[in-house]
Backbone as ProteinMPNN parsed JSONL, in Angstrom:
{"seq_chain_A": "XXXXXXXXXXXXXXXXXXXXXXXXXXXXXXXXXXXXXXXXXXXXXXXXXXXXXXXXXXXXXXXXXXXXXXXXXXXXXXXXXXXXXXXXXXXXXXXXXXXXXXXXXXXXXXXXXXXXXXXXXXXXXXXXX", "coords_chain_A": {"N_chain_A": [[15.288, -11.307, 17.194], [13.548, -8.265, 16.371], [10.435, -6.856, 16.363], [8.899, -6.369, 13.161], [7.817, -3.506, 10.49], [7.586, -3.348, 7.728], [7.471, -1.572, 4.208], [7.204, -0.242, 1.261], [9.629, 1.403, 0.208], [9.868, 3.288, -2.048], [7.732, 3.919, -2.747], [6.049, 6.636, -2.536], [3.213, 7.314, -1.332], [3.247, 5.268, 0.472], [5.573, 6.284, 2.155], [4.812, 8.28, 3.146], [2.216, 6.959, 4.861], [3.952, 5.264, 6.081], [5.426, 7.303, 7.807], [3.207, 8.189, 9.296], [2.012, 6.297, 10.735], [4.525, 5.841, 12.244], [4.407, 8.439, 13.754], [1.751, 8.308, 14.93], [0.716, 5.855, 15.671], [2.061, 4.214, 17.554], [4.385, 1.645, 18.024], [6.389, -1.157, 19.515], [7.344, -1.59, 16.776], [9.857, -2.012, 14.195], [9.872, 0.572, 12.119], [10.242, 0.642, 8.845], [11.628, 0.349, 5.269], [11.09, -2.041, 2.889], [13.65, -1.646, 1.044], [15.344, -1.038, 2.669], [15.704, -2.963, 4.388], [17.254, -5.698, 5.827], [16.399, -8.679, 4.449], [16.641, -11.166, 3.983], [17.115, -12.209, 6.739], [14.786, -11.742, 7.776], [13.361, -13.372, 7.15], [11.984, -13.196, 5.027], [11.181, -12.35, 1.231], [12.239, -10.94, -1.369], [10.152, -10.508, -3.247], [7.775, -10.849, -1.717], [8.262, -8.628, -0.482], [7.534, -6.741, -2.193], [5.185, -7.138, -3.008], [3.12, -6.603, -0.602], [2.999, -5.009, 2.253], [4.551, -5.851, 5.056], [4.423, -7.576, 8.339], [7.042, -8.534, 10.599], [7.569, -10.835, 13.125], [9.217, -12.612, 15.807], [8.26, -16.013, 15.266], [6.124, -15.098, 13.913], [4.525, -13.944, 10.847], [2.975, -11.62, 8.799], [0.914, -10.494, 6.258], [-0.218, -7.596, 3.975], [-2.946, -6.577, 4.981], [-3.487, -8.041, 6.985], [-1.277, -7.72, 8.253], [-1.222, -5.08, 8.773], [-3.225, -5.106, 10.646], [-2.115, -6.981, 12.987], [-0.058, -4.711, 13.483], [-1.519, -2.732, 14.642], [-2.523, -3.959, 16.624], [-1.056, -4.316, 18.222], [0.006, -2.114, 19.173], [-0.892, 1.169, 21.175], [-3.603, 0.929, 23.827], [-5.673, 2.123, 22.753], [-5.716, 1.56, 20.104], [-5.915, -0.866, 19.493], [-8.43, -2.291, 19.403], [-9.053, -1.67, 16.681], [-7.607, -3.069, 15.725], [-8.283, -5.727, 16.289], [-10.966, -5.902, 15.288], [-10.299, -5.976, 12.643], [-8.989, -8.445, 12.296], [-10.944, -9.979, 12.772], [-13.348, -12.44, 11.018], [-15.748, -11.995, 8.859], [-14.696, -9.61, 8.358], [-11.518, -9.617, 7.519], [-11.459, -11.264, 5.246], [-12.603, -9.208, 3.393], [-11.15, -7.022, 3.867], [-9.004, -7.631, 2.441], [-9.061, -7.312, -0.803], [-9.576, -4.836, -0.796], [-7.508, -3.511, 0.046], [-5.805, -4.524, -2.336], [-6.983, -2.917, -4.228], [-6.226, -0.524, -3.413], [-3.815, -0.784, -3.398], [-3.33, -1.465, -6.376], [-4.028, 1.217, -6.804], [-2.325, 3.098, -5.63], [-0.561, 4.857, -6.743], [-2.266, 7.375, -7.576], [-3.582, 8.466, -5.505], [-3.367, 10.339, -2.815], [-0.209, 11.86, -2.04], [1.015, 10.153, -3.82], [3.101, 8.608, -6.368], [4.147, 8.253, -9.687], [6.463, 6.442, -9.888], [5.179, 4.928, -7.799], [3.366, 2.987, -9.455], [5.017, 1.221, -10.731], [6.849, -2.147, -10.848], [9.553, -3.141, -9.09], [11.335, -4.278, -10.765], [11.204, -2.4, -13.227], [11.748, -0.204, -12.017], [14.299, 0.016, -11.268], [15.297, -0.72, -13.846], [14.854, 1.564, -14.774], [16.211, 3.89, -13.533], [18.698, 2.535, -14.292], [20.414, 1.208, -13.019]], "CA_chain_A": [[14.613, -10.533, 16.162], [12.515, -7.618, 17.144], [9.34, -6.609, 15.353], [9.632, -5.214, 12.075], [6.835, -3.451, 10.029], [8.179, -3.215, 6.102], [6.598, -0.994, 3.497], [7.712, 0.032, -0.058], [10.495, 2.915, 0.533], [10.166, 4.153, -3.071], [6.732, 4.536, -3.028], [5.535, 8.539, -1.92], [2.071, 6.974, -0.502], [3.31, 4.238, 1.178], [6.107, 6.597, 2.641], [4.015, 8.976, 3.772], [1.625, 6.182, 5.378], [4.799, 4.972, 7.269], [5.302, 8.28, 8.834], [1.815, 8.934, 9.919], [2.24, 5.186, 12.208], [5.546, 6.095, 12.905], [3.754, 9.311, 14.425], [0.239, 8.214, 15.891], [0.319, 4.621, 15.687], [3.108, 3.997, 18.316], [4.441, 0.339, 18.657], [7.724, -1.607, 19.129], [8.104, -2.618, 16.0], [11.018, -1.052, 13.421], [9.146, 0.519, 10.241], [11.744, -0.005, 7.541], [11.892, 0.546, 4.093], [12.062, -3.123, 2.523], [14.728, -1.713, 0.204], [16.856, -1.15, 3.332], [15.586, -3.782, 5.233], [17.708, -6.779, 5.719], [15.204, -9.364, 4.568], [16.813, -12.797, 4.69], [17.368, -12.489, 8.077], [13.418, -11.413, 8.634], [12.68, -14.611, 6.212], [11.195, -12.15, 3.426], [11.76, -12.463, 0.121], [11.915, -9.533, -2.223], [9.038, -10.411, -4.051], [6.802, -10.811, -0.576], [7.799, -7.191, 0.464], [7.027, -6.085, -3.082], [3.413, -7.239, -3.124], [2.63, -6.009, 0.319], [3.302, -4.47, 3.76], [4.782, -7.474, 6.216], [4.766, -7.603, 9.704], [7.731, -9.902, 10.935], [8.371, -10.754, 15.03], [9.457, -14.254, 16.401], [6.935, -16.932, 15.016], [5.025, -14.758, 13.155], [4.624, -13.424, 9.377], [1.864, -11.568, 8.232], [1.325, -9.318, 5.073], [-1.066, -7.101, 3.799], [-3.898, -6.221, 5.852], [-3.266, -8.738, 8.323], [-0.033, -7.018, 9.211], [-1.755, -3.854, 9.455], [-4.165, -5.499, 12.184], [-1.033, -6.997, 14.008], [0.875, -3.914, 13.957], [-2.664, -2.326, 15.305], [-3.27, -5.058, 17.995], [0.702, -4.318, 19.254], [-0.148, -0.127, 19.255], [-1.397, 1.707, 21.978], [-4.547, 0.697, 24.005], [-7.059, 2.698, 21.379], [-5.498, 1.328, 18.313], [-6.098, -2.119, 19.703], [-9.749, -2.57, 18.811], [-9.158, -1.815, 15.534], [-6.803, -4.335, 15.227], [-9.059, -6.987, 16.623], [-11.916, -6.074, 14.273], [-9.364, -6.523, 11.679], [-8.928, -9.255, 12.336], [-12.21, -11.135, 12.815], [-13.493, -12.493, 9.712], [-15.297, -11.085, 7.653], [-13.73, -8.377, 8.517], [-10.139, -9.775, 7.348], [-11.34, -11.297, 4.257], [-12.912, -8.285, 3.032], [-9.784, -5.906, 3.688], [-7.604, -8.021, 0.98], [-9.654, -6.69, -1.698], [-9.34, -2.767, -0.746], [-5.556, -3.384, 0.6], [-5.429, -4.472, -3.312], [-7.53, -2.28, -5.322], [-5.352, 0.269, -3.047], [-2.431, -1.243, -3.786], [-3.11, -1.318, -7.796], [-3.993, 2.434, -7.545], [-1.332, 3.877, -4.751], [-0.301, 6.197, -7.73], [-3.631, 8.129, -7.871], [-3.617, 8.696, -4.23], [-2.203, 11.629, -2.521], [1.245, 11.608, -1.899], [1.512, 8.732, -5.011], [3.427, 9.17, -7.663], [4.16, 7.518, -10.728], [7.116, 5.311, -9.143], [4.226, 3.647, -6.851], [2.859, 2.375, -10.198], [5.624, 0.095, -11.314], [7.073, -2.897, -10.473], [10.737, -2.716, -8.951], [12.579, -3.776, -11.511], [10.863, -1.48, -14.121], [11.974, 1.218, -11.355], [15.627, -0.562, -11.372], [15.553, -0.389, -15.284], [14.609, 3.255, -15.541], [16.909, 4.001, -12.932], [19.935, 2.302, -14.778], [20.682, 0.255, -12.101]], "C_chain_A": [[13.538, -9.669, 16.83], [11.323, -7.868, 16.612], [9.427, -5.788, 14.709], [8.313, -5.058, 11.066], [7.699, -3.109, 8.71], [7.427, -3.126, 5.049], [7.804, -0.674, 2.338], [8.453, 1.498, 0.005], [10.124, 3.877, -0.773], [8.743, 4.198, -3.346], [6.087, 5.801, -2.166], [4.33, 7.671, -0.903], [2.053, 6.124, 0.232], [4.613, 4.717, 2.548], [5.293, 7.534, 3.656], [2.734, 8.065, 5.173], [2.495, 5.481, 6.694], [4.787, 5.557, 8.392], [4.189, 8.332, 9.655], [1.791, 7.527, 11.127], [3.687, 5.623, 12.669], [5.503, 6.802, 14.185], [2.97, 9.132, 15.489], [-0.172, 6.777, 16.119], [1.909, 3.78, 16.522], [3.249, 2.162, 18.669], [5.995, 0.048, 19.1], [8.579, -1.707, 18.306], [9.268, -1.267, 15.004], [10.299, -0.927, 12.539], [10.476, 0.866, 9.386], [11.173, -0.034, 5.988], [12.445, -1.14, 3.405], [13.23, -3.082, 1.752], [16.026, -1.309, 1.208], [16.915, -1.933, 4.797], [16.802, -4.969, 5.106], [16.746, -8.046, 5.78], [15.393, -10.714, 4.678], [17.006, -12.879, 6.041], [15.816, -12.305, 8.604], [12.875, -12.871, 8.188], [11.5, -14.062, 5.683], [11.852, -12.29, 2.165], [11.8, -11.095, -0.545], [10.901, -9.358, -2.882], [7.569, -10.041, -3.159], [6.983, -9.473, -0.372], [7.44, -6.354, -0.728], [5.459, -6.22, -3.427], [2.793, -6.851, -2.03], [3.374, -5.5, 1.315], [3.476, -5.767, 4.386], [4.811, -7.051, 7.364], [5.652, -8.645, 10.401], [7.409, -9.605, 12.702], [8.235, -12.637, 14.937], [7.777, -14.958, 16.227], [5.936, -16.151, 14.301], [4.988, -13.608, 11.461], [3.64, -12.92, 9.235], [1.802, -10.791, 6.694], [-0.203, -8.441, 4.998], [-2.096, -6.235, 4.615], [-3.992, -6.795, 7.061], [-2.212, -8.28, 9.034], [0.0, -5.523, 9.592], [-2.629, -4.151, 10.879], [-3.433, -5.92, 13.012], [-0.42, -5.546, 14.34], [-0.179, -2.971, 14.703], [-2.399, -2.786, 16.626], [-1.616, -4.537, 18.759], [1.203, -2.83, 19.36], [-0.796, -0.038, 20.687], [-2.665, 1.149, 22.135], [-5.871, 1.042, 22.618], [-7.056, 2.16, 20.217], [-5.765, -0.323, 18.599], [-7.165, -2.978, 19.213], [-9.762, -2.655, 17.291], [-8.459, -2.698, 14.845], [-7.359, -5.774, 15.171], [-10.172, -6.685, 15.852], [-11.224, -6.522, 12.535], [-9.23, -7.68, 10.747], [-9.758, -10.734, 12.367], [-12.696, -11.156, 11.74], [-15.362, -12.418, 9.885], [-14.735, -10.167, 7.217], [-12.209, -8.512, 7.161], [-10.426, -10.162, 5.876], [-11.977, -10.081, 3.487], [-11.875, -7.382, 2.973], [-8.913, -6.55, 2.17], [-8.404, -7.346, -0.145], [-9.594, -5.466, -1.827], [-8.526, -3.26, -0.815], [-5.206, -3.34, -1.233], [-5.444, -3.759, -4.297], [-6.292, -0.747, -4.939], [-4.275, 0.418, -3.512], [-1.756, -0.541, -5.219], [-2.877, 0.247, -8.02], [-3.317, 3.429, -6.203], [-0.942, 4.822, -5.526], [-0.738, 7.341, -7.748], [-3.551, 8.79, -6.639], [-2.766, 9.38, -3.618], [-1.358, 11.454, -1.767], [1.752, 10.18, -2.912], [1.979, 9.725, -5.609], [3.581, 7.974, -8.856], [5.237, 5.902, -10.752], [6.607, 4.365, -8.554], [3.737, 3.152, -7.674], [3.329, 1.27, -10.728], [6.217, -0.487, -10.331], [8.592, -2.858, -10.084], [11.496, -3.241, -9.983], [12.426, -3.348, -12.824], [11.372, -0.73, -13.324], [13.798, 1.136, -11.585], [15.987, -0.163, -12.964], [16.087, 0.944, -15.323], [15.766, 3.647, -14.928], [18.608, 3.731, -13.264], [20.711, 1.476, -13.787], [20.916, -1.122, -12.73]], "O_chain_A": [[12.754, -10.123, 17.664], [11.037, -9.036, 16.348], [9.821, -4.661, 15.009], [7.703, -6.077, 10.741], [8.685, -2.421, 8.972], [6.736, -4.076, 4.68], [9.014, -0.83, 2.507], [7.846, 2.559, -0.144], [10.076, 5.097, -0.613], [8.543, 4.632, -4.48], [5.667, 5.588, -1.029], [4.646, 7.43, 0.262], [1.004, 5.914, 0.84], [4.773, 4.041, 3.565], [5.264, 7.36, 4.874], [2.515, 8.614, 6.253], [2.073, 5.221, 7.82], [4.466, 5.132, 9.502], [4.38, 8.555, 10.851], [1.563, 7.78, 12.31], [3.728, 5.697, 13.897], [6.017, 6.462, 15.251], [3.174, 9.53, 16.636], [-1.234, 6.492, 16.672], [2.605, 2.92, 15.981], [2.454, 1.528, 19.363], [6.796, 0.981, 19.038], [9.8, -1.838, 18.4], [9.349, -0.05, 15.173], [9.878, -1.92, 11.946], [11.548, 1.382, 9.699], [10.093, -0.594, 5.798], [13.619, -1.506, 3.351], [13.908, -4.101, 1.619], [17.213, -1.24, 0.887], [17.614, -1.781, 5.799], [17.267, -5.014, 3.967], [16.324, -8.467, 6.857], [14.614, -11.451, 5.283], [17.046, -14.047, 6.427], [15.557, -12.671, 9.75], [12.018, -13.444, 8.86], [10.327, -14.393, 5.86], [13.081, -12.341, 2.106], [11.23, -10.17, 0.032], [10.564, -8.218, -3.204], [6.623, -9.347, -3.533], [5.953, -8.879, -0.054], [7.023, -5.228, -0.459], [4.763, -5.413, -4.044], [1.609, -6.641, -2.292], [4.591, -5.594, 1.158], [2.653, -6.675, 4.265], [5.314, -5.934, 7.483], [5.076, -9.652, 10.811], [7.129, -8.562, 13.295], [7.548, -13.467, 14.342], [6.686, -14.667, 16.717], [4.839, -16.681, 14.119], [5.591, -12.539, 11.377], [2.789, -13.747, 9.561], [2.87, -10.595, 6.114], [-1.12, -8.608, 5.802], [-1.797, -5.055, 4.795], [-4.466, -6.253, 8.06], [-2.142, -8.377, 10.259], [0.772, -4.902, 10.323], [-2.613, -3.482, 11.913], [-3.712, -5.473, 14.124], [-0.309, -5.262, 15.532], [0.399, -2.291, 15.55], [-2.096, -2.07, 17.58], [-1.435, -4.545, 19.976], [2.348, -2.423, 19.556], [-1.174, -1.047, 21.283], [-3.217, 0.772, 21.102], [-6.6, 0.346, 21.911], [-7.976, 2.158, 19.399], [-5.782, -0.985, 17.561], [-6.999, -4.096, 18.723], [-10.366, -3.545, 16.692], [-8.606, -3.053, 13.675], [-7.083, -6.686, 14.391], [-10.575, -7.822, 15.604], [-11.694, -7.203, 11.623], [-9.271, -7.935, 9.543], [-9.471, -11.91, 12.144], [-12.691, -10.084, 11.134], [-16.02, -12.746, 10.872], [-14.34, -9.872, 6.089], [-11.989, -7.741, 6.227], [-9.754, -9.52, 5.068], [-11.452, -10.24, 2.385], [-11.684, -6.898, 1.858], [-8.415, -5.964, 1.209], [-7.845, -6.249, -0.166], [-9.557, -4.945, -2.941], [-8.397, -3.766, -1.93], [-4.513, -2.411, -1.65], [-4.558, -3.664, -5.146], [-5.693, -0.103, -5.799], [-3.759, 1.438, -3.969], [-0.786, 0.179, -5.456], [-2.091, 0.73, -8.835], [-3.907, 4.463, -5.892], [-0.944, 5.911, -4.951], [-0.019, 8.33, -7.888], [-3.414, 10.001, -6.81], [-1.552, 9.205, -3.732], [-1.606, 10.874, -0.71], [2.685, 9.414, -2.67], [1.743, 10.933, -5.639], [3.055, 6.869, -8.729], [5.019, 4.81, -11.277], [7.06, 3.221, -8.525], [3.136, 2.248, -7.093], [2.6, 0.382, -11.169], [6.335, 0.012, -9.212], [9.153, -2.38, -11.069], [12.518, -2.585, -10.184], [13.248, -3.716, -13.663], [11.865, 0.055, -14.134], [14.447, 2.092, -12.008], [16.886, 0.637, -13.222], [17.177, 1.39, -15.684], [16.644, 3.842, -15.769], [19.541, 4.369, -12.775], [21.856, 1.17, -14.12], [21.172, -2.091, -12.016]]}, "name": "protein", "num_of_chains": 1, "seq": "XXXXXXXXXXXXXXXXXXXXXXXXXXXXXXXXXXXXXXXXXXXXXXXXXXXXXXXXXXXXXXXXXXXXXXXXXXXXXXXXXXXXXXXXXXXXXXXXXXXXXXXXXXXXXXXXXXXXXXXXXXXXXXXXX"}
């Protein structure tokens, strides 16, 4: 299993957010779209990659903000620090609270749209799926 970073494909602000590490935040890992991830094999559920960002690699799970500070700490020298402040607490418990309020209002936020507001299978509904 390599390392795999997995974000919300059908959300605009979370796509856009991909790109920009894809870009400037150079690591190993695969960024992936959990809707075209293969997630039993990462040992993700659908519900885990719907409430946050994961970071899988051998022995390790993270989500949220913590898998933003791994996928940091496993970037380029510069991006390293910021991974390790991240990570030191208070630091870490303090991020879950933005990562969330973020989360709730990814809509609002440029490149959101109204898709990043609902829950996938309100998007599945509408969709006719």
């Amino acid at each position: 299993m390599e390392h795999t970073f997995i974000y919300d494909g059908d959300c605009a602000f979370c796509s856009q957010s991909a790109r920009f590490l894809e870009r400037r935040v150079r690591t190993a890992a695969k960024v992936v779209p959990w809707q075209w991830a293969d997630l039993e094999s990462l040992g993700v559920t659908q519900e885990e990659a719907e409430a946050a960002v994961i970071w899988v690699e051998p022995g390790l799970k993270q989500a949220g903000p913590d898998a933003i500070a791994v996928l940091l700490r496993r970037a380029q020298w510069y991006w390293k620090p910021a991974g390790w402040a991240l990570s030191l607490k208070p630091a870490s418990w303090l991020m879950w609270p933005l990562y969330r309020l973020i989360s709730r209002n990814r809509h609002k936020l440029p490149g959101g749209t109204a898709a990043c507001s609902l829950p996938q299978a309100e998007r599945d509904r509408l969709a006719g799926a």
